[in-house]
KOLDOTI-420101 format. One record per residue: residue in one letter; chain; x, y, z of N, C-alpha, C, O in turn. Coordinates in pm, whole numbers, always signed. Atoms other than C-alpha are relative to their C-alpha. Example, Ala and Ser with C-alpha at 12.3 -4.5 7.8 and 13.67 -1.06 7.14 Angstrom:
BEGIN
PT;A;A;+89;-119;+0;+1230;-450;+780;+90;+120;+0;+194;+118;+66
PT;S;A;-82;-119;-6;+1367;-106;+714;-77;+109;+73;-26;+220;+90
***
This chain:
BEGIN
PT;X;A;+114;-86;-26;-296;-1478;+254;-112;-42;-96;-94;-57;-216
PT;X;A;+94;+41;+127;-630;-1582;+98;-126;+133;-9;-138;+244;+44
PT;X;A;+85;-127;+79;-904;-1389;-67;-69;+9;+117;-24;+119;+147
PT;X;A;+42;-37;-78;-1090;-1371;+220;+33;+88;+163;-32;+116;+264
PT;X;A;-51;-63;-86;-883;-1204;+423;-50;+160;-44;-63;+196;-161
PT;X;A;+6;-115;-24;-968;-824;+545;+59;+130;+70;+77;+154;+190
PT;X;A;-122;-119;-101;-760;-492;+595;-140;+101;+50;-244;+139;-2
PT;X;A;+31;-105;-54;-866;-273;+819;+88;+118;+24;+197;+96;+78
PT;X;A;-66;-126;+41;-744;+91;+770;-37;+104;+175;-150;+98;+225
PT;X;A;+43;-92;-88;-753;+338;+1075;+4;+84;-64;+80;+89;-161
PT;X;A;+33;-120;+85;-893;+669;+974;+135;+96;+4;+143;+157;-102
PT;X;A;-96;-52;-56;-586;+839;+1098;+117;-53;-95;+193;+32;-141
PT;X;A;-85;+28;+109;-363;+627;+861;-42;+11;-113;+35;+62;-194
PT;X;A;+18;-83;+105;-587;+670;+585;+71;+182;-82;+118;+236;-182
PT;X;A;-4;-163;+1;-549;+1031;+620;+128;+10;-61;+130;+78;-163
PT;X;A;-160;-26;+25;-141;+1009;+576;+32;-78;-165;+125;-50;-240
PT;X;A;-43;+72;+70;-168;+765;+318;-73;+108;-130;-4;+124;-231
PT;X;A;+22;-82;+42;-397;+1023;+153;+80;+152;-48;+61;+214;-153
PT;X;A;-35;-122;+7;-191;+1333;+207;+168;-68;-55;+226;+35;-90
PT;X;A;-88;+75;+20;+153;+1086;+113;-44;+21;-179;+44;+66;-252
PT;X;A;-6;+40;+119;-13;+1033;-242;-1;+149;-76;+68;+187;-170
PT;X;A;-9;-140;+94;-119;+1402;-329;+100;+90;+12;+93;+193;-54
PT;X;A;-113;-80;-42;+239;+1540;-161;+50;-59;-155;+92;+25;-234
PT;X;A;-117;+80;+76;+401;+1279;-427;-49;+30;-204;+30;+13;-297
PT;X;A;+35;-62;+131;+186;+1413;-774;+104;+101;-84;+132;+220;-72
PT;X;A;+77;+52;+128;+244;+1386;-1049;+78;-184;+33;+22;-277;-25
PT;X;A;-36;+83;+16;+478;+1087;-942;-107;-138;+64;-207;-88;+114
PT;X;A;-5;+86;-123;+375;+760;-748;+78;+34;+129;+187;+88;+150
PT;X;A;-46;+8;-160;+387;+727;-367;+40;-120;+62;-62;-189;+64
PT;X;A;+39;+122;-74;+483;+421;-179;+2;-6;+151;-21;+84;+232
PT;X;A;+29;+16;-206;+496;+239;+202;-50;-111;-10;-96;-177;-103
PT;X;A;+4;+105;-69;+458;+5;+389;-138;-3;+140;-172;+73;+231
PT;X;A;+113;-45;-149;+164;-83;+627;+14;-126;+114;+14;-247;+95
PT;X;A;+12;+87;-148;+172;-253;+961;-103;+22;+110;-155;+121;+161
PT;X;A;+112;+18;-125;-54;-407;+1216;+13;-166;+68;+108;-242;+88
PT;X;A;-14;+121;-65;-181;-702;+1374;-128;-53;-78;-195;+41;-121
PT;X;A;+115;+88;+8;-480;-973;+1257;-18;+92;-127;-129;+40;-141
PT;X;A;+56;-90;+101;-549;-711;+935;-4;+113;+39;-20;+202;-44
PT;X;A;+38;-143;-15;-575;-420;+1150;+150;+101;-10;+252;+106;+60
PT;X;A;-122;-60;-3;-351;-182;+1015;+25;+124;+63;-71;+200;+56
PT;X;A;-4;-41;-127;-197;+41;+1281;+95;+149;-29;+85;+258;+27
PT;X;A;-128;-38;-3;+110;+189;+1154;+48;+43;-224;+47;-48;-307
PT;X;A;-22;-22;+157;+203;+360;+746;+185;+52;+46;+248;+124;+123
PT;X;A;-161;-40;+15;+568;+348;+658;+32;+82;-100;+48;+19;-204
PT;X;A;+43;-77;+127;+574;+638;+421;+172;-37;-123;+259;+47;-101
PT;X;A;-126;-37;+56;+904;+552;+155;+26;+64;-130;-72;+91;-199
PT;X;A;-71;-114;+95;+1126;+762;-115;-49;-90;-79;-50;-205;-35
PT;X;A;+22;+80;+123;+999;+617;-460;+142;+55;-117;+141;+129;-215
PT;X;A;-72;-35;+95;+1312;+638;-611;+42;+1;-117;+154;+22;-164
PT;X;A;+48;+17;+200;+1179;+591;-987;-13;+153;-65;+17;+216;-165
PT;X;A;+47;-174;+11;+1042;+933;-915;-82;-14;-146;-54;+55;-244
PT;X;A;+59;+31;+125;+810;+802;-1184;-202;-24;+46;-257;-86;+138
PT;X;A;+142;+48;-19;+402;+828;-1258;-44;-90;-33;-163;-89;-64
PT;X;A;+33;+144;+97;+411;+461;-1399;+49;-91;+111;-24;-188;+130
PT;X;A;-74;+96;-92;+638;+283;-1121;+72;+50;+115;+119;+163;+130
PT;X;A;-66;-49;-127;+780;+273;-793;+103;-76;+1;+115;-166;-83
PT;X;A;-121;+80;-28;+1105;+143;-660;+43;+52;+180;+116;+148;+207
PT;X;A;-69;-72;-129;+1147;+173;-244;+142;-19;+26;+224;-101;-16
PT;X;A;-142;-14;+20;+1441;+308;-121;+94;-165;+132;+60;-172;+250
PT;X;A;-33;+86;-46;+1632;-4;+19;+24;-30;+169;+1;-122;+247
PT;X;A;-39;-29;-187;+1761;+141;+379;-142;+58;+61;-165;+67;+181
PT;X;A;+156;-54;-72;+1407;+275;+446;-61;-111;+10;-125;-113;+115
PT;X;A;+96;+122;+34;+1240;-57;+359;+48;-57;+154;-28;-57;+251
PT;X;A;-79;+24;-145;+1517;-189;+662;-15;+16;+82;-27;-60;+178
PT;X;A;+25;-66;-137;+1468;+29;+873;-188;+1;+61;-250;+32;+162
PT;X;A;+163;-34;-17;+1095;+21;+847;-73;-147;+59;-172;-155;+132
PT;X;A;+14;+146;-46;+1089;-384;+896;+83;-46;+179;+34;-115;+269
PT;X;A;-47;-35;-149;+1351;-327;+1220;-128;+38;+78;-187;-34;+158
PT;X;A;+89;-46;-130;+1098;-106;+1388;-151;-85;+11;-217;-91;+114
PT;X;A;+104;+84;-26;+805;-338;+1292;+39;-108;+74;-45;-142;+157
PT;X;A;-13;+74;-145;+982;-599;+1507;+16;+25;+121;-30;-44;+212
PT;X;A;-3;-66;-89;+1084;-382;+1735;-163;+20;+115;-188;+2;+234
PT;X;A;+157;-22;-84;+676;-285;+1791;-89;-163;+6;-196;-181;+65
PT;X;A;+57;+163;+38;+580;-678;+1709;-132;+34;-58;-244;+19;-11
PT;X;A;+94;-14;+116;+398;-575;+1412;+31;-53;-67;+154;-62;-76
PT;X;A;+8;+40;+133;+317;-763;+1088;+9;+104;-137;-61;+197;-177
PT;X;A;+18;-84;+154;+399;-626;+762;-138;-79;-77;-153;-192;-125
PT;X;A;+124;+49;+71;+49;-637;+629;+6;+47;-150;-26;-51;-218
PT;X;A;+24;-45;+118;+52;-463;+300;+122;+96;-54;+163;+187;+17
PT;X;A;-65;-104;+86;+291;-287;+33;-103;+127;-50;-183;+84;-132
PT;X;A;+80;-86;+58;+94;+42;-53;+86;+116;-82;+172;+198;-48
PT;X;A;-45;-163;+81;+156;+287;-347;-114;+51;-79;-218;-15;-94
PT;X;A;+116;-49;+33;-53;+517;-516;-10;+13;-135;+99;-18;-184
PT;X;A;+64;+7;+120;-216;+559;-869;-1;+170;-56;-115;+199;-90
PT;X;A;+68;-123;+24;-202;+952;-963;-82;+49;-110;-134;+161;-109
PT;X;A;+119;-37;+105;-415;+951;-1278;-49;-113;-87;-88;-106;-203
PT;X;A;+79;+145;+15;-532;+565;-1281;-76;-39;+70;-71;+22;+176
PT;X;A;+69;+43;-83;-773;+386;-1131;+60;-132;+122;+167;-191;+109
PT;X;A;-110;+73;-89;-678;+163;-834;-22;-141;-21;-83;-204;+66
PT;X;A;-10;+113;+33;-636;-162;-1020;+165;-56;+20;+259;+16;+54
PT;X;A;-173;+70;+48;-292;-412;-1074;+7;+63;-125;-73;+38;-215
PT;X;A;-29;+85;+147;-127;-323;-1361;+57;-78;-44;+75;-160;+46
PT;X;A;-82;+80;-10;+82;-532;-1529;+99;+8;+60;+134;-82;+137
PT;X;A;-156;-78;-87;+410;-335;-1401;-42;-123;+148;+18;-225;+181
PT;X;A;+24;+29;-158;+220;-423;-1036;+56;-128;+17;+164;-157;+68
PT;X;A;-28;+133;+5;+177;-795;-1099;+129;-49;-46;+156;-167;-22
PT;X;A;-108;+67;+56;+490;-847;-1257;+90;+39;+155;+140;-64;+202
PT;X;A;-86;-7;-104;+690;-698;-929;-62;-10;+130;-6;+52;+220
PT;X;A;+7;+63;-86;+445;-884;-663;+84;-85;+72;+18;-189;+78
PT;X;A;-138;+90;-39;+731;-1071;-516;+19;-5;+115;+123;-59;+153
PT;X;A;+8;-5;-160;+649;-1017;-142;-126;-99;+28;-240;-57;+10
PT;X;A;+80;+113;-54;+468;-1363;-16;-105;+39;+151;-48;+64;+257
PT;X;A;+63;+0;-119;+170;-1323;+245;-75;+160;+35;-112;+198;+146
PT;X;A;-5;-159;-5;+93;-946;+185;-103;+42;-91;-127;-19;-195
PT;X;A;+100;-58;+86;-171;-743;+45;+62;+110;-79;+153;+181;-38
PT;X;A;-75;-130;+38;-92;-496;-190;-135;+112;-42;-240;+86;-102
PT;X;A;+151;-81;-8;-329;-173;-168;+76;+104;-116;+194;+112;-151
PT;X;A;-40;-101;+126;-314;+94;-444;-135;+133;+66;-257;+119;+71
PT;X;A;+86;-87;+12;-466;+412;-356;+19;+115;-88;+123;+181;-93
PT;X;A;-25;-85;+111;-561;+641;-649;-74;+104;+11;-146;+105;+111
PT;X;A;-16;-136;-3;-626;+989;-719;-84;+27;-145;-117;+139;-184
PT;X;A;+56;-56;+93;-787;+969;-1013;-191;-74;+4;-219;-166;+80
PT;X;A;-50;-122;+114;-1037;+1083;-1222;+7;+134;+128;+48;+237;+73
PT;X;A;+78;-116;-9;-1127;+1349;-980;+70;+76;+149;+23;+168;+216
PT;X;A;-56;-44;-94;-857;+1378;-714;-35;-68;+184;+34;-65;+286
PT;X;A;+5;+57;-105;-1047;+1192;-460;+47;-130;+24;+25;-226;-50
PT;X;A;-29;+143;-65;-914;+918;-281;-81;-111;-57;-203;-98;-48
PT;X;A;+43;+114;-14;-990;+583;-384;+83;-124;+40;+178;-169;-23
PT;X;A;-107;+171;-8;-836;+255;-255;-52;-109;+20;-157;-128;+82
PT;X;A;+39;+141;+29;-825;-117;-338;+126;-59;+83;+236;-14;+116
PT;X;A;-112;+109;-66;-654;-402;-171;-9;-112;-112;-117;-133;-167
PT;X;A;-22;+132;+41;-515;-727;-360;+31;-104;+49;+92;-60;+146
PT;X;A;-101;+137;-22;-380;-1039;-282;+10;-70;-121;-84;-76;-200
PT;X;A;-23;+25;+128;-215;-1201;-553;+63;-172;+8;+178;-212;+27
PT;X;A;+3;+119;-9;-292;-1575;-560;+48;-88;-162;-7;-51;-265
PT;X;A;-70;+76;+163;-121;-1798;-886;+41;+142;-64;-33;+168;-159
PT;X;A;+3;-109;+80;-27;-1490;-1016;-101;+107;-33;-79;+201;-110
PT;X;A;+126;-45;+51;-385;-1365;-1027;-45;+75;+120;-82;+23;+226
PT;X;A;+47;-117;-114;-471;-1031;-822;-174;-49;+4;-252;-97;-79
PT;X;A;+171;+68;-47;-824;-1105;-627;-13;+112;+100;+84;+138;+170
PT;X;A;+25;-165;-93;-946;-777;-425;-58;-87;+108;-133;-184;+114
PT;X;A;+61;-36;-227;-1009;-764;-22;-38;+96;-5;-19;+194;-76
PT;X;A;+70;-97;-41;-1205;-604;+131;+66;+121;+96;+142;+101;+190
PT;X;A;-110;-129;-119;-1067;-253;+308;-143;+46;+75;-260;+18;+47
PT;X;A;+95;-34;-111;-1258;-108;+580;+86;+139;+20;+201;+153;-21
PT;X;A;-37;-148;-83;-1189;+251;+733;-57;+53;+78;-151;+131;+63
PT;X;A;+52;-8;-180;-1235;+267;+1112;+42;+136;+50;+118;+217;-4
PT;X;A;-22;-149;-97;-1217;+558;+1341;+80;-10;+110;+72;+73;+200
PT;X;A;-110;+56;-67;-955;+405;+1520;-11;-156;+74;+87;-204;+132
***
């Protein structure tokens, strides 16, 4: 995936990925997003079983099952997404150190300072996170 690549968000998955991060406060949220060409279509919401506000860990049979039904619909796993609840939506190191999924954006949407939504996309080229551009369509 190179830096010039662009996700597109439907407003409708925003929304979940939104109401996913402030259900999951004080911890992290994660998921999975699927689509086609960048447009992402589809949020795989999973258990962060760190149950931690510093790190995530998805739960293994959800991840499975969540990659099944994306072939099933002949969707791309476009992006890993988890959320930030009182950071800004950068990599941290934690992030970069457990990038380990090839071809994938990884989006962080955060919550802080002020509770509203913010989200970033990465791609993480030599080791070195480089932001995409996100978009949020109305379907």
């Amino acid at each position: 995936m190179h830096k010039d690549f662009k996700l597109t968000i439907a407003r409708s998955v925003w929304a979940e990925l939104a109401v996913a991060a402030e259900k999951a406060v004080p911890n992290e949220a994660c998921g999975l997003l699927a689509g086609r060409d960048g447009n992402v279509m589809k949020f795989y919401p999973m258990t962060n079983i760190d149950a931690s506000p510093e790190h995530f860990s998805m739960k293994p049979e959800e991840q499975f099952a969540a990659v099944k039904d994306m072939r099933r619909m002949e969707l791309q796993m476009l992006a890993i997404w988890h959320s930030h609840p009182s950071t800004p939506p950068r990599m941290s190191a934690e992030d970069l150190r457990l990038a380990f999924t090839p071809d994938v954006a990884y989006v962080i949407l955060s919550l802080a300072p002020d509770a509203i939504p913010q989200c970033r996309a990465f791609v993480i080229n030599s080791g070195i996170p480089q932001s995409v551009e996100v978009v949020i369509t109305n379907e």
